[in-house]
N, C-alpha and C positions, 0 to 999 in steps of 0.2 A: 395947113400942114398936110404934106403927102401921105396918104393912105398907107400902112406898112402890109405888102404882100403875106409873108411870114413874120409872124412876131420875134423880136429881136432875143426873147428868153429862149423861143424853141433851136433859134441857129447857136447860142452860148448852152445852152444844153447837150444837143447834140455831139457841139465839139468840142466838149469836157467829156462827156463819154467814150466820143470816139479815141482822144488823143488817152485818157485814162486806162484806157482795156488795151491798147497799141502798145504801150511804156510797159504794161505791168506783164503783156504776153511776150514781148522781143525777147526779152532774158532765157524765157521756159520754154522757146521752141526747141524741142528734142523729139518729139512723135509721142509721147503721154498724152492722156484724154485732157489733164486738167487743163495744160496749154492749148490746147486744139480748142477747145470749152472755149476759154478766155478769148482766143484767137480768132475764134468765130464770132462772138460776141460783138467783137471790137468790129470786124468786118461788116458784121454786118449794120449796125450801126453808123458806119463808112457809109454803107452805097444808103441808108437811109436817109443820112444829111446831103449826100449829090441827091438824089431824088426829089429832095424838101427845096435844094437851089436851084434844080434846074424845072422847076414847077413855077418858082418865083419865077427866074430869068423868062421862063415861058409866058407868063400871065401882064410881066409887064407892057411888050407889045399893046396890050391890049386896054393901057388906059387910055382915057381919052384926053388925047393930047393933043389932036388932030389941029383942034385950033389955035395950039398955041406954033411958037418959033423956034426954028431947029437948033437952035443955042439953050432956046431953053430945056427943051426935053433932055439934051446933050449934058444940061447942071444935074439936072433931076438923075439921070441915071449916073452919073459919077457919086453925086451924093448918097444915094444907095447903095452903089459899092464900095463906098468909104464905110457905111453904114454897115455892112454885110461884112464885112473886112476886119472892121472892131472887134465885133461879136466874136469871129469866129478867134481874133488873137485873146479875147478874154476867153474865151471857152478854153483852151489849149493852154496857157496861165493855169485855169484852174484844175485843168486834167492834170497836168504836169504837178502842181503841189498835192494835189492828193497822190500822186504815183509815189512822190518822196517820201513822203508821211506814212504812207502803207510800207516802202521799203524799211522805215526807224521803226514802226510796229513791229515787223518781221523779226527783228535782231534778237538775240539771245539777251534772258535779262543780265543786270551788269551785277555784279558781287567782287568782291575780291581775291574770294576762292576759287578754284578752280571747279566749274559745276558736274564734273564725273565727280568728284569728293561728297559733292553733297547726299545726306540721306534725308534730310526729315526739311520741310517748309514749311512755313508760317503762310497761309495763304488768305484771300479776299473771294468768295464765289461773287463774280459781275455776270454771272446768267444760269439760266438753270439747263441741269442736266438734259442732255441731247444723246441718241444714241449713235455710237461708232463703229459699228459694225456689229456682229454678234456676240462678242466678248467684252468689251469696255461703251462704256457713256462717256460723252467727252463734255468739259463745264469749262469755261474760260473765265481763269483769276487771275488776281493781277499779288505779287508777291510783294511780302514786309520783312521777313527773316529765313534763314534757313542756316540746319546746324551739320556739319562735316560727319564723318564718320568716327574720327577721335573728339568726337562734345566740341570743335569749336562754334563758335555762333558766330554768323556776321548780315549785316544788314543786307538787302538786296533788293530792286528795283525794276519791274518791270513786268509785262503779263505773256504767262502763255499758257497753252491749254490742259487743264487735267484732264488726265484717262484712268479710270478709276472702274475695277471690275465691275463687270454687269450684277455678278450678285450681290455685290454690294448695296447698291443702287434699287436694285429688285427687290433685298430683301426687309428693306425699310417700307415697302407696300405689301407685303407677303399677310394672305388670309385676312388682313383688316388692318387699318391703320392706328398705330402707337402715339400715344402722345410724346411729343417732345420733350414735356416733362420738366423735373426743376431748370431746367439748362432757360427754357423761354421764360420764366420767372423773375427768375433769381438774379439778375443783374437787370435792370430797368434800365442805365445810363449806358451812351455807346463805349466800349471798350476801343481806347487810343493809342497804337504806338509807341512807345516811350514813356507811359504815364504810370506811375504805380498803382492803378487798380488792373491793366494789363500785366503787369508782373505779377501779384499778387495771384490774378488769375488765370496763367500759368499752373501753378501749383494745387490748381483744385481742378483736372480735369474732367469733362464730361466725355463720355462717350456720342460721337456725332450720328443721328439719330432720324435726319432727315437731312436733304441739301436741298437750299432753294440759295437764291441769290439774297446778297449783303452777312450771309454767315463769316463769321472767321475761323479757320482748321488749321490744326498743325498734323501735318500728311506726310507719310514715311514711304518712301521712294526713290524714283534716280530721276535724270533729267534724258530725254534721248538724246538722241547724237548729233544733233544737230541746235540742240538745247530750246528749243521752242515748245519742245513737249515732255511734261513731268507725269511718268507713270506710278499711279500711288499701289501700293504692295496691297493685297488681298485681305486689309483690315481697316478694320472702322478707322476712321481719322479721329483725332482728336476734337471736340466742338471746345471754345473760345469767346464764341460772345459773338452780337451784333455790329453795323458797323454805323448804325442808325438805328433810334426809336422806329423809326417807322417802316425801318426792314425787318425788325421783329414783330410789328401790328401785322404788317403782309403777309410774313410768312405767318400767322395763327391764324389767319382768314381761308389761306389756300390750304393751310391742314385742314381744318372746318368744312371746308366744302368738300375736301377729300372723302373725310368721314361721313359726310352726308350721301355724296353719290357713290360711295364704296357699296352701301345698303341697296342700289337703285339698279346692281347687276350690270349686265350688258348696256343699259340706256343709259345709265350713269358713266360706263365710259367712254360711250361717245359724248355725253354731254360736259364732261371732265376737257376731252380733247378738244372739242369746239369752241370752251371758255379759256384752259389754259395753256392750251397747247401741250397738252400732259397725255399720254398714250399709255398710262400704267395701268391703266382698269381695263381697255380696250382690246376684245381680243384678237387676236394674231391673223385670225380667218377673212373678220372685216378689216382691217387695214389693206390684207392681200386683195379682196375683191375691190378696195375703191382704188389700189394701184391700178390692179391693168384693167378698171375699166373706165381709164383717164381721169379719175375723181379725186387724186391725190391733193390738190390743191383746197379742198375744198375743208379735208383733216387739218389743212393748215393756220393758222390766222393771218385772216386776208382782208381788207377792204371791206368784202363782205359781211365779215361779222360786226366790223365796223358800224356799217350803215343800218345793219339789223338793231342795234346797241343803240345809236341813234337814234333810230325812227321811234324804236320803243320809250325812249327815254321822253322825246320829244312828244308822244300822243301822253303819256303820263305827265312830262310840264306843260298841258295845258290846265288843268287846276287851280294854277296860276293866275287864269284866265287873260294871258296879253302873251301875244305872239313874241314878242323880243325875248322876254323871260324865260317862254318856254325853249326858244331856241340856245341862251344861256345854260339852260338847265343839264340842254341837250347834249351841249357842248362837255360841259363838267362831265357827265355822266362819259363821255369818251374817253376821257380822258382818265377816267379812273380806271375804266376799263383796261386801258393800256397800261396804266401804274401797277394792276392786279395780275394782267395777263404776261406782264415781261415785256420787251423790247424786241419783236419780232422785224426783222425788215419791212414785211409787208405792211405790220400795222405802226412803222414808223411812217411809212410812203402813206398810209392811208390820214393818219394825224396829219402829219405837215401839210398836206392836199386841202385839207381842212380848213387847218390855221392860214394858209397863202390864198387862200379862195374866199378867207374872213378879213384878210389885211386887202386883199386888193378890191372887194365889194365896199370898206371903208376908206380905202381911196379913190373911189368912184373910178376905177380904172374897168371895171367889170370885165376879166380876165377869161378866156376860153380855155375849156376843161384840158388841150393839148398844151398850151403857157403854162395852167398850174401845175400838169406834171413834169413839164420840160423845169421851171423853175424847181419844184422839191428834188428832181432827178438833180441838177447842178447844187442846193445845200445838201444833199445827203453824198454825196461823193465826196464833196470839200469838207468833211464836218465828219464820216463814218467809211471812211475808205475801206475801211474793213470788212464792212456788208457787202461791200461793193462787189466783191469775189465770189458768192456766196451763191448758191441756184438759187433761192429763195427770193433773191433780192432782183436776179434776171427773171426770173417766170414771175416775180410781181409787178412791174415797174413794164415788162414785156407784155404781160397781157392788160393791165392796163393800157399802153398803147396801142393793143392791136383791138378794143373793145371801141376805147375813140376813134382810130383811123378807119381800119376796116371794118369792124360790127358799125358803123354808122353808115356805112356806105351799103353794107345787106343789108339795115334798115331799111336805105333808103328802094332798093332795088325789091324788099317785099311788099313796100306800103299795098294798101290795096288789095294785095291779092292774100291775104292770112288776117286772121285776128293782132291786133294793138299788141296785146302782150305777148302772146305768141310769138310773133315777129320778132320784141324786143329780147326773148331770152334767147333765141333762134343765135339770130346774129351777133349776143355776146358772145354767146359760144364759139361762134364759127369765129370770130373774130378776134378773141384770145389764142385760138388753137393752132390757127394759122400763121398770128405771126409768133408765137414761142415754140412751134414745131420746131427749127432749127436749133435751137438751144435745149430741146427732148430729145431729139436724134442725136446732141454729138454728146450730150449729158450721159443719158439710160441708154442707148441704141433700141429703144424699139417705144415705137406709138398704139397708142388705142386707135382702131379703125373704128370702134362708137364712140371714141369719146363725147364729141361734138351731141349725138342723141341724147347718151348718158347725163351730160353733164343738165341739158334740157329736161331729162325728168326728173335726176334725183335733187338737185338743186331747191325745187323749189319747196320738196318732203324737206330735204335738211334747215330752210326757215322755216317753215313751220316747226319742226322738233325744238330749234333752237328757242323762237317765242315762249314756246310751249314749256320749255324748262326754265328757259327766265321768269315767269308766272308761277311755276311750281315750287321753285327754290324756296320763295319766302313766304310760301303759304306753309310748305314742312316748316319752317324756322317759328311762325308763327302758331301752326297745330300740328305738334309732332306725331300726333297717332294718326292722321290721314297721309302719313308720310309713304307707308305703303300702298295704298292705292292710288297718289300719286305715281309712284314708279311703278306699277300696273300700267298703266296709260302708256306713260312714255315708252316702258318695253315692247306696246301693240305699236307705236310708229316706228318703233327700232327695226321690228322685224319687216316690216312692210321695205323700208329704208335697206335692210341688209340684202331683201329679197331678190329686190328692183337691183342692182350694186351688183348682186352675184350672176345675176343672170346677164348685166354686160361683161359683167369679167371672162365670161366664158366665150363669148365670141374672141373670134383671132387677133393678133397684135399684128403691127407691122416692124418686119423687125430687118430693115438693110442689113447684109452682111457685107460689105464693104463699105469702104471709107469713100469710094465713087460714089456706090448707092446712097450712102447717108449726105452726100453733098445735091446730089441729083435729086432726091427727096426732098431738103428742105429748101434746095432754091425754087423745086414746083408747089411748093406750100407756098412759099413766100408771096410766090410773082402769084399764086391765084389771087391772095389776096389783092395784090394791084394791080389784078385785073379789075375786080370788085368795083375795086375805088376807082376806076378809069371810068368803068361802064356806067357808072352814077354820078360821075362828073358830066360827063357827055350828055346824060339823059337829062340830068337838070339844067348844062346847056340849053338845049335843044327847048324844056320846058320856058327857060324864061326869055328865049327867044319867040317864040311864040305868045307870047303874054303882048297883048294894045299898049302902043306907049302913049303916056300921059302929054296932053300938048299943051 
């Protein structure tokens, strides 16, 4: 069996990306950012699959065919681009069914009312509150009822996003955290639809008191104009009940930690955001310094916390004492993590990375780190189109590949001349930066000229704080009165942490003022990167050319 150049997941990858951000930008081009975003995305994931092919068509030449017969080599390369050919009609399949999919998302839910009539909804939180600018948090539900402005009620079907005032949202964290109170109690069984302990429950409302996801609300509002988005009025919603036992266990764990790290000040809220992607405790000042001093990724949940969660989880299941187990162990512990922290894009990408990396080591296919993400990039399009749109989900899945393509390729060009680890954070850096520079320039309009440093030293403070609080958490849990000199500790890395943060923030950004410069900018970000990877191809060349051959 012939050697495959490129693996056949990275070219059905590719061209479900490319053909998915094409379909979904053609509609929105009018000169707005979001399409230019999208437009660019999809582009440049274009010339990154010609790049990927004409790398292949280039490298084939050069099998050794020499001895074989011109008929044969002649089958050989037909059957590769039959091969090549497939791929790329099933990648474009499946670009195309996610584009449709995202467009039936899009729609306005269905009722039989007309939705300017409506005032009040029956709603599902499926994510936890995000903020929307400086005025509203936006939380994506999915709708069960909603009642008109003369008391009718009718059923309705379908998810779009609340926008629910900020002080609303704020004021359920305000000076210390409240308990939820009878409302998490008092009903143990999930509340259904149609079922008479749902009616019943109706008629005893709570006053809603926190939002996390799996609550149910009845929320007094309009629907906007375009009816994808329901703006709730400047009052408590109604709370209703869970929609699962074990979305009520979740949410009493993330109150619980709330109120743990509410006490922990400033280190508590970064150590709130690093676990839950929750920015309530955090103040406004560090947020501002890890923006512009390219650090913003870092307040996000990303892979990274992932592997940190991991590795820890992992040195703790050796107790066990057998390697499988503890790596089982390892694994669970991920996976809770993600069930506690929500469903972030990145730490979907970083789970599935996981799981396709544990399916294809068990089918002895033993799959390369660019396969496993071109494969999770193809189910998570076909399967969540809806993150697909999302920056979140381009600066994760983006720097993931520019950390494989190009940071391996600075690897390869510092060996030698710097320290092991050095090198390795070196060229993650450089190699996330560069290739999601395009996607920060038509996103934000303006780049960290340190990010690349920054992200090298503060990085490796933010795992250690993170360790350092995962060890802390349940040592408070276990001895509450050394609770405070726990958060003594972590507040000395905090500030060390805010220190380092503020002092890149204050260096200058780059910031194109045209839409030339911002194209001009990211294709010389780009292409440095491929220069990178050129100049380390050639050199490894040239290395294994020079190596004795075996006779």
């Amino acid at each position: 069996m012939d050697k495959h150049i490129i693996p056949p997941v990275t070219v059905i990858g590719a061209a479900a990306a490319a053909v998915f951000y094409g379909l979904y930008a053609f509609p929105l081009i009018g000169g707005n950012i979001a399409s230019s975003v999208f437009l660019g995305a999809g582009l440049l994931l274009c010339v990154l699959f010609f790049l990927i092919a004409a790398s292949a068509a280039g490298k084939l030449p050069h099998q050794s065919l020499e001895l074989r017969g011109r008929k044969h080599r002649v089958r050989i390369r037909i059957r590769r681009a039959r091969r090549f050919a497939l791929c790329i009609t099933a990648g474009a399949v499946i670009g195309s069914y996610s584009a449709l999919a995202l467009q039936k998302q899009q729609r306005p839910p269905a009722t039989l009312t007309a939705l300017p009539a409506v005032r009040t909804v029956i709603a599902e939180l499926t994510g936890e509150p995000v903020p929307a600018g400086a005025d509203y948090y936006r939380i994506p539900v999915n709708l069960i009822a909603c009642t008109t402005g003369r008391n009718e009620q009718f059923s309705v079907s379908g998810a779009v996003q609340l926008l629910v005032p900020a002080a609303l949202v704020r004021g359920t964290y305000s000076g210390g955290v409240t308990r939820i109170g009878g409302a998490l109690q008092s009903h143990a069984a999930p509340l259904l639809p149609g079922t008479a302990a749902f009616a019943e429950y109706l008629q005893k409302p709570e006053v809603c008191r926190f939002y996390v996801r799996g609550m149910r609300l009845s929320i007094d509002g309009r629907f906007g104009k375009t009816g994808t988005v329901f703006y709730a009025k400047p009052v408590q919603p109604v709370f209703l009940g869970w929609n699962s036992p074990l979305s009520r266990i979740r949410a009493f764990f993330r109150f619980a930690l709330m109120q743990l790290l509410y006490g922990w000040g400033e280190a508590g809220g970064l150590l709130l955001a690093l676990l839950a992607a929750d920015k309530a405790f955090l103040p406004a000042a560090c947020t501002e310094a890890f923006r512009n001093a390219g650090l913003a990724h870092i307040l996000a949940l990303s892979g990274m916390h992932l592997s940190l969660i991991g590795t820890a989880a992992l040195q703790g299941g050796r107790i066990f004492g057998h390697r499988k187990r503890a790596a089982w162990f390892s694994l669970a512990a991920v996976c809770l993590f993600v069930w506690f922290a929500g469903s972030a894009p990145s730490l979907n990408r970083a789970l599935g990375m996981v799981c396709v990396a544990a399916v294809g080591e068990g089918l002895g296919l033993k799959p390369t780190p660019l396969s496993v993400l071109c494969a999770m990039l193809t189910v998570h399009i076909a399967i969540g189109s809806s993150d697909a749109i999302t920056l979140g989900f381009m600066l994760s899945y983006g720097a993931c590949a520019g950390i494989i393509i190009f940071g391996n390729a600075c690897a390869r060009l510092m060996a030698g001349k710097i320290p092991a680890a050095a090198a390795e954070s070196i060229s993650a850096s450089i190699g996330a930066q560069l290739f999601t520079a395009p996607v920060v320039i038509a996103a934000i309009g303006t780049i960290a000229a340190a990010g690349i440093a920054a992200s090298c030293v503060v990085s490796p403070l933010v795992s250690v704080f993170l360790i350092a609080g995962l060890i802390c958490i349940p040592l408070a849990l276990i001895c509450p009165p050394i609770s405070p000199l726990l958060g003594y500790g972590l507040n000395a890395v905090y500030r060390i942490i805010f220190a380092v943060a503020d002092f890149f923030a204050r260096l200058p950004l780059i910031t194109p003022e045209t839409g030339v410069g911002r194209l001009i900018f990211s294709a010389a970000a780009f292409s440095a990167g491929l220069l990178f990877t050129a100049w380390a191809y050639l050199l490894n060349k040239r290395a294994m050319t020079q190596l004795p051959r075996l006779t």
